[in-house]
N, C-alpha and C positions, 0 to 999 in steps of 0.2 A: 118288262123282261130284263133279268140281269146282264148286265154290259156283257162277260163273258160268253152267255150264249145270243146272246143276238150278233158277237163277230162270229161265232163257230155257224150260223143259221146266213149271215152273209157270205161267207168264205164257201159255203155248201154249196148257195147256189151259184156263185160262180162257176164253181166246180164242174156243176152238172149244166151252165151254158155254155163251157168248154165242150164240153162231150156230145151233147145234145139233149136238148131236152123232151122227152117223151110228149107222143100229140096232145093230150089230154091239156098238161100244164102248161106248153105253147099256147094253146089255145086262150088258156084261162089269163093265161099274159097279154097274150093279144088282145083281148075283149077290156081287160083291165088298162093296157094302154091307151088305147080308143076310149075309154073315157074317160079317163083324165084328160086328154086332148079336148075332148069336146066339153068338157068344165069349163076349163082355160077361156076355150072358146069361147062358151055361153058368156062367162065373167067380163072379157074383153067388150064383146057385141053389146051388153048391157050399159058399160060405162059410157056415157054419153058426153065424156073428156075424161084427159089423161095425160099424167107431162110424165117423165122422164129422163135419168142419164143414161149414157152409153160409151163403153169402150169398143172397138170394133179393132178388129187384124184381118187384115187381106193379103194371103199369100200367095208368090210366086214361085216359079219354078222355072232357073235362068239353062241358058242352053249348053253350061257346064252342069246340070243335073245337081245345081244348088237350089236348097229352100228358102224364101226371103220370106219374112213378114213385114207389111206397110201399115205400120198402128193411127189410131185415129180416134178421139174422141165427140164426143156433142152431144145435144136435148133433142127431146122433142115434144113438143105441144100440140096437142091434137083437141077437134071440137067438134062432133059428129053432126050434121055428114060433112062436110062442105069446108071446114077447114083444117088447114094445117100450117105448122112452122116446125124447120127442122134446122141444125149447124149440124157442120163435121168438121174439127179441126186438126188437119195433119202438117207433117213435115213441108209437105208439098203446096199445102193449098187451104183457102178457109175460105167456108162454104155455108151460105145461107139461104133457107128457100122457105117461100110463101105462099100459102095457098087461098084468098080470099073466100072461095067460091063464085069467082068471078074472075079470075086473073092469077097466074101463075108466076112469080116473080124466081129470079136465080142471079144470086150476087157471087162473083169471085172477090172476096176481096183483096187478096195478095196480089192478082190481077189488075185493081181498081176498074171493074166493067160489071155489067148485070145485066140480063134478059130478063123481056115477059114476053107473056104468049096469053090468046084467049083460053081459058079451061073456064066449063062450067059441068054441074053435076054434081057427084060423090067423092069421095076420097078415091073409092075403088076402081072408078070413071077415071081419076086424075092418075093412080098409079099405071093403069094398063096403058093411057096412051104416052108417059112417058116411055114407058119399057117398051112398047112395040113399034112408035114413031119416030123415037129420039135416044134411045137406048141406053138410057136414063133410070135410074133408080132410087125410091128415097130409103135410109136407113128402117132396116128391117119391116120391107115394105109389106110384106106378109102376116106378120102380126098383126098389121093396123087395118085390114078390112073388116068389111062391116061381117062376113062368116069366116073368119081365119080359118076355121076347119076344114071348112069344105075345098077351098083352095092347098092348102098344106095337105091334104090325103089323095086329090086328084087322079096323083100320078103311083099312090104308094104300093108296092108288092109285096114289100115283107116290115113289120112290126116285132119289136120288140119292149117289154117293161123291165129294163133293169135294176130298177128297185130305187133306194134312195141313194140322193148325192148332196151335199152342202158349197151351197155359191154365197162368197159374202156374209156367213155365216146364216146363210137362211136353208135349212133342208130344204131341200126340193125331191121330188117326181122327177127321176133322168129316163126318157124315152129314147129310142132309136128307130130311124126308120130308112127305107131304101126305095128308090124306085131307078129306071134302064140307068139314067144318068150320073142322080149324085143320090149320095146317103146325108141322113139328117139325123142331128140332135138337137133336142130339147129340154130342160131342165123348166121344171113349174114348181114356184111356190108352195109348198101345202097349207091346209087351212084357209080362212073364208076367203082370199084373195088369191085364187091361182092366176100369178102372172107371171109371165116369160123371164126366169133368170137368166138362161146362157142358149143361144141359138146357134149351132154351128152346122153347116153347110157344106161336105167333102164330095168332090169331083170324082167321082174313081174311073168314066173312063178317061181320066188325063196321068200322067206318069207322075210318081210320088202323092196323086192325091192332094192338089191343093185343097185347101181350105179357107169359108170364110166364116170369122167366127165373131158377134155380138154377145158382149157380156153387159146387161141393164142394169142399172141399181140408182136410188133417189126413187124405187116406185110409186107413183101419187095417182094412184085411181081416185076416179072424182074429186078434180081436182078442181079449185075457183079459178079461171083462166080470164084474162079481164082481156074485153074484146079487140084491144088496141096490140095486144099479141101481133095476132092477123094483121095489123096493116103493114105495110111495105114502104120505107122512106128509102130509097140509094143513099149512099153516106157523100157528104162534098168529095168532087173530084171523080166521083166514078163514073166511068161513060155507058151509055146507052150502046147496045152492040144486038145484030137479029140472034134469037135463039139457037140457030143452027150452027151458028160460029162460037160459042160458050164454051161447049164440051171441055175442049182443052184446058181452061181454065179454070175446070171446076173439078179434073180428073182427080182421084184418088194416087193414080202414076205421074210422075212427074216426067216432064217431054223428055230427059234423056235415057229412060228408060222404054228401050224397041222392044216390041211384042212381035211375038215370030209365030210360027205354025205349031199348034200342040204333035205329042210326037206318037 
């Protein structure tokens, strides 16, 4: 298609997602989002490993009704089902975590301390009982189950396919989605490897709408991960401490930043 009319064919349908888009074409969006999602999907659940980079921004919203964002970068290696290794390295803290399938390691290192805890199972097994035990999360924990889909749609009421977008200079698929809580984006790959370029995450019942936003890039589906990944050495010097005293150590906020009531 000539460049000219493919921006006048962009710029239309913006236009008419301003206004509304008649049921018929919603629809035909909707059904078109969903699967691209479930490509994604499918693509992810097949890879039976997969490393990665990652930028990450976590933002607040201080009780002068200012926006912060708390940036962060790190990897991750993953080896289905059963293992994993993840860093995130920010202002505040540097953060390393293990997943044998057998034992769950979490090192602060800026700290010098690290937990384990017994975890056995899946990945999927390992992410739910951090988030619902320990309230705990590994970076873009969502992506890395074993049916991303069906977790990422759960809760969803409204879909949108916004058409294309370019992350890192890779076109991608930008979808939009909403459920009571927060709204979501997604940008995917086109071409034989749709994988997660940009994940962003908006709160909207919280004021100004924070956001958390993951942008991937180094993608290596199937990738050679050599088994010694997985293992867990503490570095000289760092102490053994129980898991439930960690948290602070490994926060993303750093302690003199107080968390108040959303408003």
């Amino acid at each position: 298609m000539p460049k000219h009319l493919s921006t006048l064919r962009t710029g239309a349908a913006l236009f008419a997602l301003i206004l509304g888009l008649p049921a018929s074409i919603a629809s035909a969006d909707e059904n078109d989002a969903r699967n691209i999602l479930k490509a994604m999907s499918d693509y992810l659940s097949a890879e039976q490993t997969l490393s990665f980079d990652y930028d990450a921004t976590l933002e607040i919203v201080t009780t002068e009704d200012q926006k912060l964002g708390i940036a962060s970068s790190g990897s991750v290696d993953l080896a289905r089902p059963d293992k994993i290794r993840a860093t995130r390295v920010g202002g505040f803290s540097e953060v390393e975590m293990v997943f044998d399938g057998a034992t769950f390691s979490l090192l602060g290192k800026h700290a010098g301390v690290y937990a384990q805890m017994p975890a056995s199972g899946s990945i999927d097994n390992l992410v739910d009982s951090l988030r619902n035990e320990h309230g705990f999360a590994l970076p873009a924990a969502d992506l890395l189950a074993a049916n991303p889909y069906d977790i990422l749609m759960s809760e969803v009421t409204d879909v949108k396919d916004l058409g294309a977008g370019v992350i890192g200079g890779q076109v991608c698929d930008h979808l939009a989605f909403r459920t009571q809580e927060v709204d979501w984006q997604i940008w995917i790959a086109t071409g034989e490897k749709p994988y997660p370029c940009r994940y962003v995450i908006t709160t909207h019942t919280l004021a100004q709408g924070p956001q958390y936003r993951v942008d991937i890039r180094d993608w290596r589906g199937g990738a050679d991960i050599a088994s010694t990944t997985f293992e867990f050495t503490p570095p000289d010097g760092a102490s053994a401490i129980k898991f439930g005293d960690i948290q602070s150590s490994v926060a993303e906020l750093p302690d003199h930043y107080d968390t108040g009531e959303s408003k």
